[in-house]
C-alpha positions in Angstrom: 5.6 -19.2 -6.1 3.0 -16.5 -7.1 4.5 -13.0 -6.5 1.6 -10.7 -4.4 2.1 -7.3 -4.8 1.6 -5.7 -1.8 1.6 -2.5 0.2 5.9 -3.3 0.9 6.5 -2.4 -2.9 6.2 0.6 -3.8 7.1 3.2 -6.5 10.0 3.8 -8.7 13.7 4.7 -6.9 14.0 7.5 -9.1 11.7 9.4 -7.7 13.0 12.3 -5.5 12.0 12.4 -2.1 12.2 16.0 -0.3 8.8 16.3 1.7 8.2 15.3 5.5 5.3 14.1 4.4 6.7 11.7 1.5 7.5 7.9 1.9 10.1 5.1 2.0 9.3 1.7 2.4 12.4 -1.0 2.3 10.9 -4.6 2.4 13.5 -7.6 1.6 13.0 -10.7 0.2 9.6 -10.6 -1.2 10.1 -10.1 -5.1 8.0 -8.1 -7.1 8.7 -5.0 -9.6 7.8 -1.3 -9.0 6.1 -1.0 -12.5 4.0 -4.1 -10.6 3.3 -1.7 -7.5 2.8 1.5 -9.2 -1.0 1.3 -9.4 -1.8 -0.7 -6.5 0.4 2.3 -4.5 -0.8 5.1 -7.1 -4.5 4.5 -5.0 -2.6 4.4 -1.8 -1.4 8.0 -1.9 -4.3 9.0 -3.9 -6.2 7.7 -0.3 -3.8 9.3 1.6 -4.1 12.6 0.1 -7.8 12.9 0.3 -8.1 11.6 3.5 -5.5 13.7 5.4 -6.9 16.4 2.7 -3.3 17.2 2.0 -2.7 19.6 -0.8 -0.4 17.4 -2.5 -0.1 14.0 -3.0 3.0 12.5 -1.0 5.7 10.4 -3.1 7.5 7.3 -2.1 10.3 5.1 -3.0 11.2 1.7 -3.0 14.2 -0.4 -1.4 14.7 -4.3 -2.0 17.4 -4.1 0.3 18.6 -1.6 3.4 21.4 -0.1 1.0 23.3 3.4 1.7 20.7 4.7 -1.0 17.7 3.8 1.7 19.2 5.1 4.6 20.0 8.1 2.8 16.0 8.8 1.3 14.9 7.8 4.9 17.1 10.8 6.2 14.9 12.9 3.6 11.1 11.7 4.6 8.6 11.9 7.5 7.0 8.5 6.9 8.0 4.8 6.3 7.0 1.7 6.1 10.5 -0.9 6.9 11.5 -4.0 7.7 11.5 -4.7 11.6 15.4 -4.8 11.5 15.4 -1.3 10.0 13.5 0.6 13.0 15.7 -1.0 15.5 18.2 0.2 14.0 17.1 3.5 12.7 14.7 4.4 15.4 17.8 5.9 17.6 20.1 7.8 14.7 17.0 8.9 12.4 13.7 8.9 15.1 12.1 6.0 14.0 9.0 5.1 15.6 6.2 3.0 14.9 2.5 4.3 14.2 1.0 1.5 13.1 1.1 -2.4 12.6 0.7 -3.7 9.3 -1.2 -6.8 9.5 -0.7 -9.6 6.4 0.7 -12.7 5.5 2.9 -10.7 2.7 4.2 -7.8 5.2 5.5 -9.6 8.0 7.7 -12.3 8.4 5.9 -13.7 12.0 8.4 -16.9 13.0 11.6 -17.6 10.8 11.4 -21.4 10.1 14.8 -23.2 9.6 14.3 -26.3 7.2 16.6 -29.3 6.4 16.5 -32.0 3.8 19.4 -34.1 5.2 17.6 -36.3 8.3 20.8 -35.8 10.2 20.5 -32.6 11.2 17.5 -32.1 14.0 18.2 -29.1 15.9 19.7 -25.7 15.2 23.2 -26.9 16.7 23.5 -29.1 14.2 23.6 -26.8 11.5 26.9 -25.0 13.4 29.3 -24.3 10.7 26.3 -24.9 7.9 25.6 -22.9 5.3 21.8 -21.8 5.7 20.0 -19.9 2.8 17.5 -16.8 3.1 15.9 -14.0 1.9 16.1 -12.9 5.1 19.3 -12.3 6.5 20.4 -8.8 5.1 20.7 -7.7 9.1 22.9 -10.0 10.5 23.3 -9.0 13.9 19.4 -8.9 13.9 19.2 -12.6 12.5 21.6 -13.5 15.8 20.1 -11.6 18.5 16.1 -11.7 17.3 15.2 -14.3 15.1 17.9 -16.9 17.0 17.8 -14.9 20.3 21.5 -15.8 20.3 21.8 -19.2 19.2 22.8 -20.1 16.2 26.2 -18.0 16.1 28.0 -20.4 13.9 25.4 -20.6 11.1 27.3 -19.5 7.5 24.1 -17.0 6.6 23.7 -16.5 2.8 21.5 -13.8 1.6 19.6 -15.5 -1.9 16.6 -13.0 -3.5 14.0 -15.1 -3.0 12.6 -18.2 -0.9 12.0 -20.3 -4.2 16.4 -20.0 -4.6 16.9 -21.0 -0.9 14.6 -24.2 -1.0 16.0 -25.0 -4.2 19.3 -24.8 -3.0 18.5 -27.2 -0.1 16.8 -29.6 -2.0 20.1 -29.8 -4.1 22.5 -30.3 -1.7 23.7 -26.9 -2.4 22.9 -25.4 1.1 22.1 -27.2 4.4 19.0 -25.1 5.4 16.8 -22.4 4.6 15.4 -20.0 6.9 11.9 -19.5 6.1 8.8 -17.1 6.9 5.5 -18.2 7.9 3.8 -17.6 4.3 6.6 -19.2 2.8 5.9 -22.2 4.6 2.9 -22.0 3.7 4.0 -21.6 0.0 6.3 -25.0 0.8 3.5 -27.1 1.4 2.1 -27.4 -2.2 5.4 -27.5 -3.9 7.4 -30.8 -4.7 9.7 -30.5 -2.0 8.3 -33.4 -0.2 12.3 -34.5 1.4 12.3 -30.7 2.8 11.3 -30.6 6.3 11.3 -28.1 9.8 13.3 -28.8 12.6 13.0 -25.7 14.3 10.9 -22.5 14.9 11.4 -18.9 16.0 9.2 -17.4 18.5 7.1 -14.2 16.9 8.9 -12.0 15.6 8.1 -7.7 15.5 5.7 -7.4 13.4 6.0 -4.9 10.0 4.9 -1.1 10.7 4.4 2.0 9.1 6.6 4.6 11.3 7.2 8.3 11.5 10.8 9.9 11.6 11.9 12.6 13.4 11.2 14.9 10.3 7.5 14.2 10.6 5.7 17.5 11.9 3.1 16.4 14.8 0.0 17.0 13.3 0.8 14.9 10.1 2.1 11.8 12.9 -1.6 11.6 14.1 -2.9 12.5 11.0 -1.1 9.0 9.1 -1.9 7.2 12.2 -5.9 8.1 12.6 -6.0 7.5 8.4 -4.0 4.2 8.5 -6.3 2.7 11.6 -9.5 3.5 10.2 -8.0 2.8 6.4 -9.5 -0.7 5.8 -12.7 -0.3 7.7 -14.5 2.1 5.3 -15.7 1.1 1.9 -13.2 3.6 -0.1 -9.8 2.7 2.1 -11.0 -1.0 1.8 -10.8 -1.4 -1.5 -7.1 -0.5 -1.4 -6.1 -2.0 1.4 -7.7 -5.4 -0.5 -5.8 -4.0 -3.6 -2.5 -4.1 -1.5 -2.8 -7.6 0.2 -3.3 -5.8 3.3 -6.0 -7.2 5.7 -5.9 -4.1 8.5 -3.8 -1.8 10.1 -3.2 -1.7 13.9 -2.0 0.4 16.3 1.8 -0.1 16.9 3.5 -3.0 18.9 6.0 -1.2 21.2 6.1 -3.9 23.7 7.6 -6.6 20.3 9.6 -3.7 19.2 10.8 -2.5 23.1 11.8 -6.4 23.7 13.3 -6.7 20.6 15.5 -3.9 21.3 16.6 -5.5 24.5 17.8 -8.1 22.5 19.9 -6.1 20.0 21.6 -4.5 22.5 22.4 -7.7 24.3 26.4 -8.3 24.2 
């Protein structure tokens, strides 16, 4: 599977964070290196910078997974681009709030795809008690409520660091089912796979977004936001956005997010 380095990978985790106007993007399950992301997000700020006409040029930093680490550089920034399952949870203790969509195969997940090899198994309840492998699943209570809308309770999740370990895993007998993204489905149609199949299908899931925290002064929220929506339309902000895999940036799905919420907080 060819690794696309996009706008969810971003610089080094040693670099400090200590401006409201600095970054943190978390994105799970993707793969790819920050020395990989560092020029592609080098132009990124650069564009930010001279298009807010900031003095400085904001930092950011990198999370493969939700760790104490993240949640701890998100309580020290004004901007960030996370994994659905982050604002949800984030957007009540830290102000999290979506200011734009980041539209992509690569950024968002869309529909989580559960595939099988063994033709006994043809509908989610028949992987109860199951072990089902993912790159996906570092939120579990979001997996349950969102991505299964509350079925699926007896699945035996395991977290694996890429798609290419969960299908392999599958394919050997070693797990029972992978939960898959739209582009990795994608991906599974020209691989070798050919006994791996889908028996069931998520509806459309919250979509990726860059979001503000509480920490974010006004003026720089609308600033980000105006940049980020006009970003990929102008000749300059295109070419990074095409640099980053991105195709456009939207404004923000509150209702996805809003109705996911309800979900989460379903008992």
């Amino acid at each position: 599977m060819k690794v696309r380095v996009t706008i969810g990978f971003v610089l080094a985790s040693s670099v400090a964070l200590a401006s409201p106007r600095d970054f943190v993007v978390e994105h799970a399950g993707f793969g790819a290196t920050a020395e990989q992301a560092k020029p592609f997000l080098d132009k990124f700020v650069e564009h930010v910078q001279a298009a807010t006409k900031w003095p400085e040029k904001p930092k950011a930093e990198f999370f493969a997974e939700p760790t104490a680490e993240f949640k701890k550089a998100l309580g020290e920034v004004g901007f960030a681009m996370i994994d659905p399952d982050q604002v949800l949870e984030m957007r009540k203790k830290d102000g999290v709030v979506p200011i734009a969509t980041v539209m992509g195969k690569n950024q968002s997940l869309g529909h989580v795809h559960l595939v099988v090899k063994n033709p006994a198994y043809k509908t989610l309840a028949d992987l109860d008690g199951k072990k089902v492998a993912s790159a996906h699943v570092q939120s579990p209570k979001y997996v349950e409520k969102v991505m299964l809308r509350g079925e699926g309770k007896k699945l035996k999740l395991e977290g694996v660091a890429s798609m290419l370990k969960a299908v392999k895993q599958v394919d050997r007998d070693e797990a029972d089912g992978a939960l898959l993204s739209d582009e990795e489905m994608d991906s599974l149609k020209g691989m070798t796979f050919k006994d791996l199949h889908e028996i069931w299908k998520s509806e459309a899931l919250p979509p990726m977004s860059v979001s503000a925290t509480k920490r974010a002064a006004p003026a720089d929220k609308e600033a980000i936001a105006k940049m980020l929506l006009s970003m990929c339309g102008n000749p300059q902000g295109k070419a990074v956005c095409d640099a980053l895999g991105v195709d456009n940036f939207t404004p923000p799905d509150t209702a996805a997010y809003d109705a996911a919420a309800k979900l989460m907080a379903k008992p």
